[in-house]
MILO-132223 format. One record per residue: residue in three letters; x, y, z of N, C-alpha, C in turn. Coordinates in steps of 0.05 Angstrom, whole numbers, plus 5000, padded with zeros to 4 digits. Each point is the difference from the previous one (the first is absolute). Layout:
AlaXYZXYZXYZ...
END
This chain:
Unk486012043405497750065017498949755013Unk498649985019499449805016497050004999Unk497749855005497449984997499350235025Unk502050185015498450265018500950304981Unk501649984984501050094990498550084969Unk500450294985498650094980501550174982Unk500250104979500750244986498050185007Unk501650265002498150185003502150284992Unk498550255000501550164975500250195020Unk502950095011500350165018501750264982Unk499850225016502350244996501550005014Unk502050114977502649975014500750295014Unk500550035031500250304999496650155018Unk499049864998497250005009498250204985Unk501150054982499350234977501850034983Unk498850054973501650094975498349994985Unk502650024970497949934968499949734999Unk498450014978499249704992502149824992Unk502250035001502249825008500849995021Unk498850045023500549965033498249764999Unk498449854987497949784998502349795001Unk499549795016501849804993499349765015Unk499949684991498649815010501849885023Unk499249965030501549995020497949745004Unk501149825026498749795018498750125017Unk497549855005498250165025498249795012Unk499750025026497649795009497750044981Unk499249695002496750094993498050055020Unk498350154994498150135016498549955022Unk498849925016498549885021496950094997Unk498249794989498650035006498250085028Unk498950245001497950005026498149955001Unk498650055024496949854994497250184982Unk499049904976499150104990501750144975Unk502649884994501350084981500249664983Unk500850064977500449844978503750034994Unk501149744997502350074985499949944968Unk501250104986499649944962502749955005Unk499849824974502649994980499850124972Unk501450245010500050184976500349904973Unk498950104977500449964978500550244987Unk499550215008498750244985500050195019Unk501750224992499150265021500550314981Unk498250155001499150294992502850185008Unk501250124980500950155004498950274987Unk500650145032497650325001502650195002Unk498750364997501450225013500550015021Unk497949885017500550025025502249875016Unk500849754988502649965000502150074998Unk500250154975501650144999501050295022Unk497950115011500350205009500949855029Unk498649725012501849895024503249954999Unk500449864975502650024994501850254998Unk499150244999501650264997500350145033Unk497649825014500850005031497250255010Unk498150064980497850215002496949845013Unk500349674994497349935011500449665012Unk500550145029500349655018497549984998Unk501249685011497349834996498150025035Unk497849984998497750055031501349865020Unk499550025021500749855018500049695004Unk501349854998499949714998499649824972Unk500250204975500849984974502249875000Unk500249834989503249934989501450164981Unk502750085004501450184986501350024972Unk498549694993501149974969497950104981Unk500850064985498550174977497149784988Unk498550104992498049844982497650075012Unk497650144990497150004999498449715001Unk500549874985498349874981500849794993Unk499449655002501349794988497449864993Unk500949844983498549715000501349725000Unk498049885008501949725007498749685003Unk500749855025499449815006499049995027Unk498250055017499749945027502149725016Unk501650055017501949805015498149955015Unk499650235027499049975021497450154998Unk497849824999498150135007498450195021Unk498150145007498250085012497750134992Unk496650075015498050084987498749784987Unk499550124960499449914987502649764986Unk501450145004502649864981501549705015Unk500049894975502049715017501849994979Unk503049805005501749944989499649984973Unk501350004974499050014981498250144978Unk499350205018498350264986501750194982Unk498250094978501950164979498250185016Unk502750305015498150234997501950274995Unk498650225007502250234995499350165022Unk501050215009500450125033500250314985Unk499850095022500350265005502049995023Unk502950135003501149955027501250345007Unk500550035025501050185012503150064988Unk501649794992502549975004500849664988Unk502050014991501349684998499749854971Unk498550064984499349934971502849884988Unk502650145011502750034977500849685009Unk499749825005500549705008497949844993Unk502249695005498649775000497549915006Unk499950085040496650025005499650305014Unk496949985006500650165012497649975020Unk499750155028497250025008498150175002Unk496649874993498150315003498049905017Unk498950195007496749945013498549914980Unk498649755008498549884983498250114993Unk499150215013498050164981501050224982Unk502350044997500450054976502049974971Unk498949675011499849904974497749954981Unk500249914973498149914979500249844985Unk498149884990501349784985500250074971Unk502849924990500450054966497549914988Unk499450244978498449944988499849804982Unk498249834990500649864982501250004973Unk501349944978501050024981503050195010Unk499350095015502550225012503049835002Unk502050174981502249845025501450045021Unk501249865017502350185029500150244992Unk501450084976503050264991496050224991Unk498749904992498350205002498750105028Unk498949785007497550065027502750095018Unk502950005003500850145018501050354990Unk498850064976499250184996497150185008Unk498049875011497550085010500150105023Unk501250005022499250105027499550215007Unk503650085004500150354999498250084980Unk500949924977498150314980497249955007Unk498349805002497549905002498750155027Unk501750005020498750155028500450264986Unk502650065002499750325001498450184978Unk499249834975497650084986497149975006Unk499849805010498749915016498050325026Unk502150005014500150165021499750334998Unk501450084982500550234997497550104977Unk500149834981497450114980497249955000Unk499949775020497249874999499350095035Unk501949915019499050185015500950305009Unk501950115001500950255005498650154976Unk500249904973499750194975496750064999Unk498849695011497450004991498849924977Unk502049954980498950004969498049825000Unk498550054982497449964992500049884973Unk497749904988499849884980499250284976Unk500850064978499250264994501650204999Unk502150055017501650205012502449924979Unk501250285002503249934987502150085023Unk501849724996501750065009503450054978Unk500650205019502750074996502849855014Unk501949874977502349895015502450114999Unk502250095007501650014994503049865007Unk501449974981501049745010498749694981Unk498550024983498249834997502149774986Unk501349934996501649724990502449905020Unk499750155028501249885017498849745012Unk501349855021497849795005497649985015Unk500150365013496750055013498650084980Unk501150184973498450194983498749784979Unk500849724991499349834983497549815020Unk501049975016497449895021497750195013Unk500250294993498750175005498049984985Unk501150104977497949984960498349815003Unk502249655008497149794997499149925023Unk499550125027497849985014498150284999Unk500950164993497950284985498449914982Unk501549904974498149894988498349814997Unk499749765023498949855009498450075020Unk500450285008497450115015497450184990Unk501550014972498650174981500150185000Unk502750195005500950195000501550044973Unk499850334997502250094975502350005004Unk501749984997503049985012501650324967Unk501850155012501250154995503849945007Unk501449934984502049915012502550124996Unk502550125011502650144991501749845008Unk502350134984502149824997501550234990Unk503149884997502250184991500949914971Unk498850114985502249844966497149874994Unk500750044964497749814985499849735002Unk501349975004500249705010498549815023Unk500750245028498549885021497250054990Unk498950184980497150104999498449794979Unk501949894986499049764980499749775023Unk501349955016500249795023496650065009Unk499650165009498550155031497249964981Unk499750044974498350004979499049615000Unk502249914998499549634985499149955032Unk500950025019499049925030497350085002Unk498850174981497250025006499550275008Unk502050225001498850325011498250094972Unk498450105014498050154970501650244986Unk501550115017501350285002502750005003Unk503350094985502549945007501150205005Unk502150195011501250214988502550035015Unk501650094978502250005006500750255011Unk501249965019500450315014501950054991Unk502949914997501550214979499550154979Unk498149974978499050154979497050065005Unk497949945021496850064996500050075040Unk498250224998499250125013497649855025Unk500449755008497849915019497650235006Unk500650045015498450265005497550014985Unk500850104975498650124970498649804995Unk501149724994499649764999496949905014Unk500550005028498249885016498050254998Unk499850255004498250134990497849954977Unk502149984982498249934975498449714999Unk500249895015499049805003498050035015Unk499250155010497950005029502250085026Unk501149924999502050135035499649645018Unk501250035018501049835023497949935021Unk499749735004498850105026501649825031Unk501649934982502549825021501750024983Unk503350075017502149954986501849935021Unk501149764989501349865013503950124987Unk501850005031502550214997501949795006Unk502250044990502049915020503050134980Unk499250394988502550124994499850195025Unk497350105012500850165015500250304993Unk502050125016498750244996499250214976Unk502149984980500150154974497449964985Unk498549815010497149864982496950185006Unk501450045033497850045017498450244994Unk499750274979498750165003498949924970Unk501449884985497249894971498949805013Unk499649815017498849845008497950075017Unk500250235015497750145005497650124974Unk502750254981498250044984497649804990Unk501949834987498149744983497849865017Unk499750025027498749925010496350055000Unk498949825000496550024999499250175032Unk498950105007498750005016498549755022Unk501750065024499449715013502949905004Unk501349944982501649854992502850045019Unk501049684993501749945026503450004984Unk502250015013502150054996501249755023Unk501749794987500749835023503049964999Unk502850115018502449884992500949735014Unk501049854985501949765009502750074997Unk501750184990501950135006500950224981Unk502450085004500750284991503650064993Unk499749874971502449854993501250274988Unk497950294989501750254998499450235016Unk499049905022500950275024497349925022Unk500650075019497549815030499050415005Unk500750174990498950194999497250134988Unk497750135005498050024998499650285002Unk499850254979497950285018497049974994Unk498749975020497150035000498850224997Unk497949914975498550315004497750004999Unk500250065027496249925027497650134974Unk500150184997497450024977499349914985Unk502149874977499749854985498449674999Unk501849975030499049695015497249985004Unk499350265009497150065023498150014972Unk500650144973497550114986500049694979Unk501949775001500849774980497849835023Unk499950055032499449915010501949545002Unk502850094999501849814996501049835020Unk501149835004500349835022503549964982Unk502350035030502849994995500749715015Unk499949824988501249785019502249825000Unk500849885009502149814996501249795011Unk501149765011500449755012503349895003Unk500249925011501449664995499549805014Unk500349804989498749675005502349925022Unk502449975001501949765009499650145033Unk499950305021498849995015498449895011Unk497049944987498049964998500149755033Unk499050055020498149685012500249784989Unk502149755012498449764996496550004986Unk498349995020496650044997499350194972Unk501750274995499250144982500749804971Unk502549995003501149824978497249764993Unk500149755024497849844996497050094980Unk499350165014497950154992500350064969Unk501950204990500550034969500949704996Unk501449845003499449764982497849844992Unk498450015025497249904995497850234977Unk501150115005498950184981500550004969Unk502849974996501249924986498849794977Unk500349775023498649744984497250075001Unk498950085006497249954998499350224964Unk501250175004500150234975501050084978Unk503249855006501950024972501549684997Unk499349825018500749744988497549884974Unk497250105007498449874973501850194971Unk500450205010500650194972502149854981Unk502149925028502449864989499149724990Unk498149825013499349814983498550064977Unk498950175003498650094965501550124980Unk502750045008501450074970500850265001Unk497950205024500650294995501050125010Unk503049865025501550105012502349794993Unk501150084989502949874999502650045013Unk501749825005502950045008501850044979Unk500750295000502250154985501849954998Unk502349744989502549865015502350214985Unk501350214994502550194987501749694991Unk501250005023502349845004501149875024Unk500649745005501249905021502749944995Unk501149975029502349955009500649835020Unk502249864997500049835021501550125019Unk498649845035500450195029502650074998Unk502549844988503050065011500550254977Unk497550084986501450344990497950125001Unk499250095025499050235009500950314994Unk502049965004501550264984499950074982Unk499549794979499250134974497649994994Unk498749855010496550125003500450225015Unk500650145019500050305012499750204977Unk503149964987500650174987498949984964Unk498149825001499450044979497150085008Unk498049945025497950165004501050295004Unk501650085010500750325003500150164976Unk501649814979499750084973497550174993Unk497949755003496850174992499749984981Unk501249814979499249944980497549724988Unk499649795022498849825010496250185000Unk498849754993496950034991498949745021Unk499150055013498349865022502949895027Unk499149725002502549935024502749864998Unk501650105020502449854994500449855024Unk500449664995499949775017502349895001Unk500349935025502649775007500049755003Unk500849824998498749744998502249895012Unk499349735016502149785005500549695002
END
């Protein structure tokens, strides 16, 4: 490789399984104006990746086409706030799976303190889209319980401890005793395993829902109404066992319920900006106080992406799985 020159983790085929991942040469990036280049240290590996890799979710217009949410690093090239030498972590459209990469300087942040690379480039993705979806789409409140499901993935573990740092009850599922002992030590008041316990019954007995945060989708969707408080909001980030839904308008109207749901990597330049500032202003003290942590599973280094794929697909993994280089 030559100093224009980078690793970066292409498919082979322009789609496949997670052995279509494979480390090729690639320019490095070009900074634009009002963009930052990093030198990666650290990049998030999400679903959402995965599902670009299977050829189901390109990246926005003027995204770069290599896989990655989420890095942390070294600032090269500055702009904004940031100059050469800055530890920070990004939120990006596209490009995370390499050496550097480039973002709009506004949305970046700076690593928290005590934090390291392989963690804080675990914060972005999960941090907005919890961020986004429960505090503003969900509404949660201090008081309120929320419902996760999914909860020891790397949104459902960053879910628990910014709920609970909002002073929320947190209710959390999982598949197997195991993830429910996990979902429990992370701080949920509430665990249950949906293979053997009845959510539903569960969150009932507890008082009921008044946000529940989704991402199985449809088979969930009519106890998640039941369990629901009055008022109470229903928010998906995705729908990993069926994007199907039957509504039933009476039920909605007399719960008086709100159906909603998002995704971030669309999102505006400006929108993006906006939740990061938000961001830091609301869940970076939490993170310096101890009560939001970075969930690290397991890392991997960038030239086996593939087997980080296929061992996130697994679903056996409790918070995030990172690539490092």
């Amino acid at each position: 490789m030559s100093d224009k020159t980078m690793t970066a983790i292409g498919i082979e085929g322009g789609k496949g399984p997670a052995e279509a991942l494979r480390p090729e040469t690639a320019p490095i990036p070009v900074a634009g104006e009002g963009d930052v280049l990093i030198r990666v240290k650290a990049a998030g590996a999400n679903r959402p990746d995965i599902v670009q890799r299977l050829g189901a979710y390109p990246p926005p217009l003027g995204a770069s086409p290599v896989l990655g949410l989420e890095v942390a690093g070294e600032v090269v090239q500055g702009a904004g706030r940031w100059k050469a030498g800055d530890r920070v972590c990004a939120l990006l459209g596209g490009g995370g799976y390499a050496e550097y990469a480039v973002v709009d300087a506004r949305h970046a942040l700076p690593v928290p303190a005590g934090l390291s690379l392989e963690e804080a480039a675990g914060l972005p993705e999960t941090v907005f889209t919890v961020f986004a979806n429960v505090f503003e789409h969900g509404a949660l409140k201090a008081g309120e319980t929320l419902m996760i499901h999914g909860a020891t993935s790397g949104i459902g573990v960053t879910a628990i401890q910014m709920a609970k740092a909002a002073g929320a009850k947190v209710i959390a599922t999982g598949r197997g005793a195991d993830k429910k002992t996990k979902a429990l030590e992370i701080g949920a008041d509430v665990a249950v395993d949906v293979t053997a316990e009845d959510f539903e019954a569960v969150a009932k007995a507890e008082g009921g829902v008044d946000v529940v945060l989704d991402m199985v989708g449809g088979p969930y969707f009519s106890k998640n109404l039941a369990a629901l408080n009055t008022g109470g909001r229903i928010v998906y980030i995705a729908a990993q066992a069926g994007p199907m839904i039957e509504v039933p308008v009476f039920a909605i109207m007399q719960k008086r319920a709100t159906i909603t749901g998002s995704t971030l990597r669309p999102r505006s330049a400006d929108e993006k900006a906006r939740i990061a500032a938000e961001v830091e202003r609301v869940v970076w003290p939490w993170v310096a106080a101890g009560k939001v942590k970075a969930v690290v599973d397991r890392t991997f280094p960038l030239a086996e992406a593939a087997e980080a794929h296929a061992y996130l697909e697994a679903g056996a993994h409790v918070g995030k799985v990172v690539l490092t280089t």
